[in-house]
C-alpha positions as CSV (number, residue, x, y, z in Angstrom):
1,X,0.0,0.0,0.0
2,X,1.2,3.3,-0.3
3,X,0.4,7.0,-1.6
4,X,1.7,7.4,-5.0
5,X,3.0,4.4,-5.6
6,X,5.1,5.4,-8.3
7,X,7.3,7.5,-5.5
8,X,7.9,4.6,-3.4
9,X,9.9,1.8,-3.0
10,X,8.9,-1.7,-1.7
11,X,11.2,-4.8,-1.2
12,X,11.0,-8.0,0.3
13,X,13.8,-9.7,1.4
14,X,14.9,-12.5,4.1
15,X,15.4,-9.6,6.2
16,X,12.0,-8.2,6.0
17,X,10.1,-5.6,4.0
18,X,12.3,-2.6,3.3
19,X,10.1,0.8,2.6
20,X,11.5,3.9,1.2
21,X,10.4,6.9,0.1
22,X,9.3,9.6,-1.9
23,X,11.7,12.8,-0.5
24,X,9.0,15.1,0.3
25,X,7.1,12.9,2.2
26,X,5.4,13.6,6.4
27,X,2.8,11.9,8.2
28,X,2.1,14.8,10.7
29,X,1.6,17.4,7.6
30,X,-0.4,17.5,5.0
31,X,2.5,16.2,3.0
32,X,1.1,12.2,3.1
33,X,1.7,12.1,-0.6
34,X,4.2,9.5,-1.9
35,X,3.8,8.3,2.2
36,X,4.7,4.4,2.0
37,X,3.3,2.3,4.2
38,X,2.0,-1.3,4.7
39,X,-2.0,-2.0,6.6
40,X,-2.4,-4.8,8.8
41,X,-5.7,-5.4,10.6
42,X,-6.1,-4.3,14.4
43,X,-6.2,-6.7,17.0
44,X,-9.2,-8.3,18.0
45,X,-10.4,-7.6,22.0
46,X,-10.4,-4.1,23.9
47,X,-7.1,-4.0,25.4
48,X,-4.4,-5.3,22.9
49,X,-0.2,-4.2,22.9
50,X,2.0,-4.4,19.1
51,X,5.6,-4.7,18.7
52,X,7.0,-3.7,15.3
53,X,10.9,-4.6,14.8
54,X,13.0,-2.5,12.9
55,X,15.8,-4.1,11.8
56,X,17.8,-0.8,9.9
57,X,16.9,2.5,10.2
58,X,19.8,4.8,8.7
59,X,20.1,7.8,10.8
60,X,23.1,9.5,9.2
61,X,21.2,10.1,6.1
62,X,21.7,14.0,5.2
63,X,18.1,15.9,5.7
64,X,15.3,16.7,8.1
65,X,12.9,14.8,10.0
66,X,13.4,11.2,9.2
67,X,11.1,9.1,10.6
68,X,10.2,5.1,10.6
69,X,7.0,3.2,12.9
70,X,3.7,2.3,13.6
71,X,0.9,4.4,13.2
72,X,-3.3,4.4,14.2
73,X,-4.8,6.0,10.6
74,X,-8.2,7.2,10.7
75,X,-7.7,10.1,8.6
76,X,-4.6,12.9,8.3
77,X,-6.6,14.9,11.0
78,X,-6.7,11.9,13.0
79,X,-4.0,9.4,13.8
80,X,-1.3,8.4,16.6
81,X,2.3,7.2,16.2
82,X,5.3,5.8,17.6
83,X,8.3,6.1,15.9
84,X,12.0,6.5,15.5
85,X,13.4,10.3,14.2
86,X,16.3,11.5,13.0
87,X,17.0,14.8,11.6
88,X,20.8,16.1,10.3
89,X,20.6,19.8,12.5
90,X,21.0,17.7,15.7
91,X,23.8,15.5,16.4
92,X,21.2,12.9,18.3
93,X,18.4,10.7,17.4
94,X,15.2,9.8,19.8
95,X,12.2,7.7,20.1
96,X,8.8,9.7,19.7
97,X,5.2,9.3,20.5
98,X,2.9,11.8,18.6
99,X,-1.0,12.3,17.6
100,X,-3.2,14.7,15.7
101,X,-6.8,14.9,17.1
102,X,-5.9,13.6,20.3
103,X,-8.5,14.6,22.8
104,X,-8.3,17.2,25.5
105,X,-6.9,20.5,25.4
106,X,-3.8,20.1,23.4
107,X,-5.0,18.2,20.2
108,X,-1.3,17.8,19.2
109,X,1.3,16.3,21.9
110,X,4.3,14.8,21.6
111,X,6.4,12.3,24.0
112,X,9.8,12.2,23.3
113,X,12.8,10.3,25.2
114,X,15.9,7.9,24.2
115,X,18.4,10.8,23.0
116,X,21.6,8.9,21.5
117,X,24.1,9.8,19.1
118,X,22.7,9.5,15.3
119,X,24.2,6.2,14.1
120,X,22.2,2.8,11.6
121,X,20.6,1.3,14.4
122,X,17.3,-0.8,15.1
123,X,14.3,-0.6,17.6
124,X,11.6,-1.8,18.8
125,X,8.7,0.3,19.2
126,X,5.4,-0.5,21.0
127,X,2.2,0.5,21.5
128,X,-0.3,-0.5,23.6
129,X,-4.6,-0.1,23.7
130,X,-5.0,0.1,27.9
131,X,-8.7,1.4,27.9
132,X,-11.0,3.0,25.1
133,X,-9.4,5.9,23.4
134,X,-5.8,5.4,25.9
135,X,-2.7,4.3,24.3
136,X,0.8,3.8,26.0
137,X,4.0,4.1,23.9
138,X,7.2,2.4,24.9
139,X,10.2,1.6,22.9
140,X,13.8,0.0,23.4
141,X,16.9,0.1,20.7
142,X,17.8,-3.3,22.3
143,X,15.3,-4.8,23.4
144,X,16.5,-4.6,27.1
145,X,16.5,-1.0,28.0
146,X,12.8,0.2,27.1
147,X,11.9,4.0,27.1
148,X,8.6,4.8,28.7
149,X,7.0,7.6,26.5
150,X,4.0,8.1,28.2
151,X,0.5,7.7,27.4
152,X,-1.8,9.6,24.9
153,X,-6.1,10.0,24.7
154,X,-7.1,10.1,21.3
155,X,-10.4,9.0,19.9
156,X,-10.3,6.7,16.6
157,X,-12.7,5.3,14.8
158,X,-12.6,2.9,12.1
159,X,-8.8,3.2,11.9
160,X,-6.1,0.7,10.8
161,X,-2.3,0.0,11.6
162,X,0.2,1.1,9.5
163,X,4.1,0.8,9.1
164,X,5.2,3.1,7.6
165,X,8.7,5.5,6.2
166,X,8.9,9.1,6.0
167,X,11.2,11.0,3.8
168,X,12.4,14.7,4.0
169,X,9.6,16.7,4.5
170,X,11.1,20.1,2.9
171,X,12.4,18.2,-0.5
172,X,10.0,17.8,-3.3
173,X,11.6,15.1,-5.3
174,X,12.3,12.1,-6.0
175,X,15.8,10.3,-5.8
176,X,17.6,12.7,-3.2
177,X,18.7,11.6,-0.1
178,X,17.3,8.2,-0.7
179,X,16.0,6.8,3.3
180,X,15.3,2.8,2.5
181,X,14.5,1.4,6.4
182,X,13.8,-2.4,7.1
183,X,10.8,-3.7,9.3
184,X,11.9,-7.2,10.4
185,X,8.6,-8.3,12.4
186,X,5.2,-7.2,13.9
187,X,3.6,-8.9,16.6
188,X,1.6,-8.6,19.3
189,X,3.3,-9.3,23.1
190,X,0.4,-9.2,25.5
191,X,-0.8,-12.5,24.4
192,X,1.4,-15.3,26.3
193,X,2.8,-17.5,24.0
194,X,2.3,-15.8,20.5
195,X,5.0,-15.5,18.7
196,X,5.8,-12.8,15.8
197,X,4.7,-12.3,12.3
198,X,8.0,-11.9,9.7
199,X,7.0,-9.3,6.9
200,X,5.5,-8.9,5.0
């Protein structure tokens, strides 16, 4: 899946599904064109957590506001998101949490944590449904040192999951700076004894 799939790149691989794409591209702008991404289901029950594994997300790349993760899509006025960021103005990376729409009095917040250096690295980023309309965000580049981000309100309907890569929002073309990052797995923990879904 994917807007404008002409801009975008897909590849499977025994790695895992490698996304990259179109320069200009941002999920928290109106810039979602040339956005790739792949849609999976949600989770049966109420209460429900989802790991996605990233296996190579390229930090050093040259540009602005890199990002890679796991999104809730209802529409571009509505969504939440948990992803890794990278932009080349600061000398460190981090883990983010971020939604448009969310409900109360500040319809856009942002939780952010897990400053390192910028270097290729991979994460795993998770995000959890605790009660109607309440999502927790946690992530770890290890897999043993987890980052709590914090928790977010946020009323969805109808919406779906998404992996998803986003490119330099303040290009507009195609070819520059070129941001290809690998998703290894998605799967969901809070279920004892399932085990993880290779991609796609």
């Amino acid at each position: 899946h994917g807007w404008g799939d002409d801009k975008v790149e897909f590849e499977t691989s025994d790695h895992g599904l490698t996304l990259t794409p179109f320069s200009g591209s941002d999920i928290t702008s109106e810039r979602t064109r040339h956005l790739p991404y792949l849609a999976q289901s949600l989770p049966s029950g109420e209460t429900w957590e989802l790991e996605a594994r990233i296996a190579r997300f390229p930090a050093t790349t040259p540009g602005r506001w890199y990002r890679a993760g796991m999104a809730l899509w209802q529409d571009p006025s509505h969504l939440v998101h948990v992803s890794l960021i990278a932009d080349d103005v600061f000398d460190h990376m981090n883990l983010e949490a971020l939604a448009v729409g969310a409900n109360g009095p500040n319809p856009r917040p942002v939780l952010v944590g897990g400053f390192r250096p910028r270097e290729t690295t991979g994460a795993l980023l998770r995000m959890a449904r605790i009660a109607a309309n309440r999502y927790r965000f946690r992530a770890s580049y290890d897999g043993h040192e987890w980052v709590e981000l914090g928790v977010i309100d946020i009323a969805l309907h109808e919406a779906e999951l998404r992996l998803y890569v986003c490119g330099d929002p303040t290009l507009n073309e195609w070819g520059r700076n070129r941001f290809p990052v690998t998703f290894e797995s998605l799967k969901r923990v809070d279920v004892a004894g399932e085990g993880g879904d290779a991609l796609p």
